[in-house]
C-alpha positions in Angstrom: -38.7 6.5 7.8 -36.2 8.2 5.3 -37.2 11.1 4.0 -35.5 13.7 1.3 -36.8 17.2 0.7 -37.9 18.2 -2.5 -34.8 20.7 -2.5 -32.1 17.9 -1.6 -33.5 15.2 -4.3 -33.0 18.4 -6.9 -29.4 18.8 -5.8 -28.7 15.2 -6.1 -30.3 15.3 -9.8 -28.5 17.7 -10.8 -25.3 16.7 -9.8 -26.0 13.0 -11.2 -26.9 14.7 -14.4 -23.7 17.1 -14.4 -21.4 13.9 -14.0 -23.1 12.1 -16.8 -22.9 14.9 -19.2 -19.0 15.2 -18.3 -18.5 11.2 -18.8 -20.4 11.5 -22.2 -18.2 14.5 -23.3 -14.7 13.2 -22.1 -16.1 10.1 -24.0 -16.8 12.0 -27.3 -13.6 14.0 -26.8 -11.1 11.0 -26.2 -12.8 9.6 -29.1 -11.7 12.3 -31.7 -8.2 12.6 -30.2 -7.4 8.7 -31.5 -8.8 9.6 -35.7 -6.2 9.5 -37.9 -6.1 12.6 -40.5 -7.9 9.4 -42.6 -10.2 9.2 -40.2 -11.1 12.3 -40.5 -10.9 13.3 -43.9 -13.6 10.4 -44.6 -15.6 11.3 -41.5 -15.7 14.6 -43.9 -16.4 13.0 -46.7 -19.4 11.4 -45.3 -21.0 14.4 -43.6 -20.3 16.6 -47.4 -22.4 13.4 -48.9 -25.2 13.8 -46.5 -25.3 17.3 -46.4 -25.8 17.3 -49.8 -28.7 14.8 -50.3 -30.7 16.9 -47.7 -29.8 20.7 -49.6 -31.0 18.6 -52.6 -34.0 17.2 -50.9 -35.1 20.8 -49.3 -34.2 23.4 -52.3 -34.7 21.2 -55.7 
């Protein structure tokens, strides 16, 4: 019968988990690299809109 240690199924987690998070980041990364400055100036736009409506939600 196979049988893993509690130790060596941690290691393998981890390093499972450590690849993942460095596939999701090169993801997001690569993804901003490609906007346009238009791209990114509505991006802003958007995120100004929103954060408004919530300061205006929380303080008024």
């Amino acid at each position: 019968m196979f049988y893993l240690s509690i130790a060596k199924l941690l290691v393998i987690f981890i390093v499972l988990f450590l690849i993942c998070s460095l596939i999701i980041y090169l993801v997001i990364v690569g993804g901003n690299m490609n906007k346009s400055n238009e791209e990114r100036y509505f991006e802003d736009e958007e995120q100004s809109k929103y954060l408004k409506i919530e300061y205006d939600k929380k303080y008024k």
